[in-house]
MDAnalysis code that builds the backbone (N, CA, C; Angstrom):
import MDAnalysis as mda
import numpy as np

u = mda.Universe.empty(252, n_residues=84, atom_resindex=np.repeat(np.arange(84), 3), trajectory=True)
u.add_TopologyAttr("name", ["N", "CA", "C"] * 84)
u.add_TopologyAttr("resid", np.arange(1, 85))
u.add_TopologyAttr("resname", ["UNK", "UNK", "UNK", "UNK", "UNK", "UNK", "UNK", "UNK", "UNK", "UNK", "UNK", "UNK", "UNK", "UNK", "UNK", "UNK", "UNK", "UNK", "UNK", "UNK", "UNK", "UNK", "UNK", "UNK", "UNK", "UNK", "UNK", "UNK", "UNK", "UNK", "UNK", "UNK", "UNK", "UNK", "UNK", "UNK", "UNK", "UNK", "UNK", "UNK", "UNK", "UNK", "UNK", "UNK", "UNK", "UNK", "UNK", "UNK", "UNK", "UNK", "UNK", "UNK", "UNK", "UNK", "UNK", "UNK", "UNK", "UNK", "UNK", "UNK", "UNK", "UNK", "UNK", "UNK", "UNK", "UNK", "UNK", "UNK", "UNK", "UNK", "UNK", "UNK", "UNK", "UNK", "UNK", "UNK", "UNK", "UNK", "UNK", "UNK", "UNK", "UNK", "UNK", "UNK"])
u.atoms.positions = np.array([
    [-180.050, 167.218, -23.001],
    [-179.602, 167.894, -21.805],
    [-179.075, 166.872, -20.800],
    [-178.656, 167.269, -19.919],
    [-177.581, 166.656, -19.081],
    [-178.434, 166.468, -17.765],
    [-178.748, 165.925, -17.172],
    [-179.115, 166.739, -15.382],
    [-178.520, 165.128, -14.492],
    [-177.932, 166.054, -13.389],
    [-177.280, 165.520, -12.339],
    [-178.668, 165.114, -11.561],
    [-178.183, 163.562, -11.170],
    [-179.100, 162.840, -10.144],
    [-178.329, 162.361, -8.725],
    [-178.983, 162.040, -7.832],
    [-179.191, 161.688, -6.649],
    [-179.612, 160.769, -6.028],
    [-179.220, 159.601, -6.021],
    [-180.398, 158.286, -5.494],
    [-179.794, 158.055, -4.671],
    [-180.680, 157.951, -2.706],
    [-180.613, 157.206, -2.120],
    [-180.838, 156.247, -1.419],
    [-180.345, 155.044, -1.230],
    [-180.592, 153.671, -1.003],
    [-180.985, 153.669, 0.401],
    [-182.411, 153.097, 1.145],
    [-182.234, 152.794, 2.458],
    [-183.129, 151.307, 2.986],
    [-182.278, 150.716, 3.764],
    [-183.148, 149.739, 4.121],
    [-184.925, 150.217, 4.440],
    [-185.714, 149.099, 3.927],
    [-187.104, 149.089, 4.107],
    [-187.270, 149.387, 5.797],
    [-188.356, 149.976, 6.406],
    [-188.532, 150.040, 7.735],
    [-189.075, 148.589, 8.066],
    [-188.163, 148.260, 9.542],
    [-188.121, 146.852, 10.008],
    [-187.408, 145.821, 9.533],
    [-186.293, 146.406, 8.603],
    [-185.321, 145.622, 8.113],
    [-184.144, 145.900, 9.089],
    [-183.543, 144.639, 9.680],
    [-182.392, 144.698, 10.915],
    [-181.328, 145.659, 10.167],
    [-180.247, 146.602, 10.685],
    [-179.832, 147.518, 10.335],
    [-178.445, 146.878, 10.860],
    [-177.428, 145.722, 11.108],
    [-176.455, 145.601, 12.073],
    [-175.296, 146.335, 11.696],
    [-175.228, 147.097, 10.562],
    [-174.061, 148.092, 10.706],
    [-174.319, 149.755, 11.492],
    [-175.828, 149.821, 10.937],
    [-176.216, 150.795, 11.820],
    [-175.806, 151.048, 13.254],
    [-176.983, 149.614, 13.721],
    [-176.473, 149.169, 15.070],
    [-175.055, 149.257, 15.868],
    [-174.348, 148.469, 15.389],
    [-172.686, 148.872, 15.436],
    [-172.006, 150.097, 15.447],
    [-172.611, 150.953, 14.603],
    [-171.899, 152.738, 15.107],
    [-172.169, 153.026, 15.901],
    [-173.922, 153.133, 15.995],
    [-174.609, 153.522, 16.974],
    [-173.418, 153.245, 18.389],
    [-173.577, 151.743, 18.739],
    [-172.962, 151.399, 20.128],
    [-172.024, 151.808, 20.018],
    [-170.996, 152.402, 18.976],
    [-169.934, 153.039, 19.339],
    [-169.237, 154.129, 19.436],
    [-170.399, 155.393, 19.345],
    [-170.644, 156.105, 19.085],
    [-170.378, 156.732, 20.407],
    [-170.763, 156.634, 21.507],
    [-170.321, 157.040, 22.972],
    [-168.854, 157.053, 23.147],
    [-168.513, 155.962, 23.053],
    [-167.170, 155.601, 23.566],
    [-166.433, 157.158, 22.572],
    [-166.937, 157.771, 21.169],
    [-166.171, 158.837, 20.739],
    [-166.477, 160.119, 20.999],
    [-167.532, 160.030, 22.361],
    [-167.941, 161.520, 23.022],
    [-169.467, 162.033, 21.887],
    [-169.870, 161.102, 21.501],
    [-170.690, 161.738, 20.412],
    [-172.630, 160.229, 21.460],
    [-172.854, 161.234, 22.448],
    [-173.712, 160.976, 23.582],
    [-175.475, 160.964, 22.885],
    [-175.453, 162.171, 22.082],
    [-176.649, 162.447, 21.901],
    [-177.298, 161.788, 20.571],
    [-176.883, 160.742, 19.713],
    [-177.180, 160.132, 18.216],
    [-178.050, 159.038, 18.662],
    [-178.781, 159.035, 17.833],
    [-179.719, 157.735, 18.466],
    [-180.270, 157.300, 16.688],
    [-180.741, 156.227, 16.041],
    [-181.527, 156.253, 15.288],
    [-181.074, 156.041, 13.851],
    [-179.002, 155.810, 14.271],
    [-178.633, 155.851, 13.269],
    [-178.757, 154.822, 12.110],
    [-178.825, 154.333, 10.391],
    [-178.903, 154.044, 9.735],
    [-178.149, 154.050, 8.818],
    [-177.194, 153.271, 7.850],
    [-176.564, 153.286, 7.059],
    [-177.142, 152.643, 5.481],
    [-176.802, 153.964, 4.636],
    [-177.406, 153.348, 3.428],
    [-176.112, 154.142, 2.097],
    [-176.886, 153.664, 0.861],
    [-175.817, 153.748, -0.013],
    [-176.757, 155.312, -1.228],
    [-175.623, 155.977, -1.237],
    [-175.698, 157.088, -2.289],
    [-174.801, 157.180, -3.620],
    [-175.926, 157.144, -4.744],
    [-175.423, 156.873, -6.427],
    [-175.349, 158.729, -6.835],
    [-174.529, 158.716, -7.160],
    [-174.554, 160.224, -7.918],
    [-174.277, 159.911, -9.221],
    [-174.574, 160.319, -10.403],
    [-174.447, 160.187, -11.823],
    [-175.652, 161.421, -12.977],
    [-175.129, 161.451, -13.965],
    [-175.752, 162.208, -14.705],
    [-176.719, 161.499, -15.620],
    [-177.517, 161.632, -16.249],
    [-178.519, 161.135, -17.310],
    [-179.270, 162.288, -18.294],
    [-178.389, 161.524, -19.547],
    [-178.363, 162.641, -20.688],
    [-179.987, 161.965, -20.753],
    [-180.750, 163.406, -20.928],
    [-182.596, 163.019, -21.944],
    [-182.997, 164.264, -21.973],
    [-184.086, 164.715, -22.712],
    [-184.780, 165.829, -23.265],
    [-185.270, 166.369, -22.584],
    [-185.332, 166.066, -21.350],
    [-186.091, 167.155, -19.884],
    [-186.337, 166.379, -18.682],
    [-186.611, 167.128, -17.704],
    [-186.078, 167.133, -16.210],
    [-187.508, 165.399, -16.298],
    [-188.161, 165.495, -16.148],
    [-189.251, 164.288, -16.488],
    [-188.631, 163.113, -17.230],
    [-188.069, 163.174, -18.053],
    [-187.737, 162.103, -18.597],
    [-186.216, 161.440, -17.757],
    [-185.723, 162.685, -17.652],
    [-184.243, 162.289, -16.899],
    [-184.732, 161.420, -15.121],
    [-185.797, 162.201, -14.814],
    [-186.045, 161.674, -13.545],
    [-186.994, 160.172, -13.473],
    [-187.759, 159.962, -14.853],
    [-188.053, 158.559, -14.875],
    [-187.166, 157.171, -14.928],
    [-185.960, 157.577, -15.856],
    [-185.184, 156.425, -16.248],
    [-184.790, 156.410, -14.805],
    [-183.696, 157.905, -14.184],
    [-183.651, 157.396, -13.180],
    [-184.125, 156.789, -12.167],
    [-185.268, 156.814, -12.086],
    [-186.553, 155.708, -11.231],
    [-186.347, 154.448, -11.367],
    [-186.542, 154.449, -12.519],
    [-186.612, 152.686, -12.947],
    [-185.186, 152.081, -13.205],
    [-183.827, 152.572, -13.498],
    [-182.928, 152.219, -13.006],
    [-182.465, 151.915, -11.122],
    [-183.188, 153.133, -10.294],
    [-182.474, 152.700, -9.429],
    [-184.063, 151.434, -8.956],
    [-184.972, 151.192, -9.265],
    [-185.886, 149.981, -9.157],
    [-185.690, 149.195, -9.236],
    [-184.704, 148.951, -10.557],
    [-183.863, 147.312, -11.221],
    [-182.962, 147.011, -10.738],
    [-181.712, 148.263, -10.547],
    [-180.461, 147.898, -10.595],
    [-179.915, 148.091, -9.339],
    [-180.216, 149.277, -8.608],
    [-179.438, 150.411, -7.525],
    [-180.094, 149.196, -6.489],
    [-181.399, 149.192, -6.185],
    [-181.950, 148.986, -4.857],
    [-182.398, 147.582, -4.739],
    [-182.066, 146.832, -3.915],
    [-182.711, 145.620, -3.641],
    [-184.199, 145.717, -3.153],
    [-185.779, 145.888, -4.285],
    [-186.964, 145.974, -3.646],
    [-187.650, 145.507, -1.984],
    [-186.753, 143.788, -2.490],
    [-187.915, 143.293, -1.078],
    [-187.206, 144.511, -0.103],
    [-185.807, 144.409, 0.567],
    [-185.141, 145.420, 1.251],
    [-185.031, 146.342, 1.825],
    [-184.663, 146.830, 0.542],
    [-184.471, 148.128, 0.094],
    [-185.579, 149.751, 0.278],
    [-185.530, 150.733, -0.513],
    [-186.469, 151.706, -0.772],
    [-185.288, 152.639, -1.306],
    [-185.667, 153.677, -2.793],
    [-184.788, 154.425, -3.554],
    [-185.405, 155.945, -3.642],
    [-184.704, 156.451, -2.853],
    [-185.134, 158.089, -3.083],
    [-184.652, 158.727, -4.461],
    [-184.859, 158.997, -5.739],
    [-184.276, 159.554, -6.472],
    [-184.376, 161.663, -6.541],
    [-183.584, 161.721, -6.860],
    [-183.514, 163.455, -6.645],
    [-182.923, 164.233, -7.556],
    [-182.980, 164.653, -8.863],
    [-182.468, 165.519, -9.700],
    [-181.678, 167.140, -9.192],
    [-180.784, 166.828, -8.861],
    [-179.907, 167.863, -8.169],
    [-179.882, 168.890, -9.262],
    [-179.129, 170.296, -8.326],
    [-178.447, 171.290, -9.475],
    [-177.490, 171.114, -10.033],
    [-176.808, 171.830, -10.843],
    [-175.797, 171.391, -12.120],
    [-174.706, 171.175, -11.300],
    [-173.840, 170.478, -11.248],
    [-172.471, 170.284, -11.073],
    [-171.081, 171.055, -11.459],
])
């Protein structure tokens, strides 16, 4: 079986954010007053052929552990979406 995944990448809490930072401050100047808190991170979409929703959602674990996310950093939400 097929199932569509979801991983997203976000800096560890207390990791400096300076692109974050950077919208953030510029974020006024485009009438947009009320954002505070913003964060920038990276989203993998891909499929992973395996025999059930468990197995599809482990590899994806431990792929985005190795490959997707920088540990010290990092932190990887993985999420088995609906079909595509």
């Amino acid at each position: 079986m097929r199932f569509p995944v979801r991983v997203e990448v976000r800096l560890r809490p207390g990791i400096a954010d300076p692109q974050g930072a950077v919208l953030e401050r510029a974020l006024p100047a485009l009438g947009f007053t009320s954002i505070s808190g913003l964060k920038v991170g990276k989203s993998f979409r891909f499929d992973v052929e395996a025999s059930d929703a468990k197995t599809a959602s482990r590899l994806a674990e431990e792929m985005a552990q190795r490959l997707l996310a920088n540990p010290v950093l990092e932190e990887a939400e993985v999420h088995l979406d609906q079909a595509r």
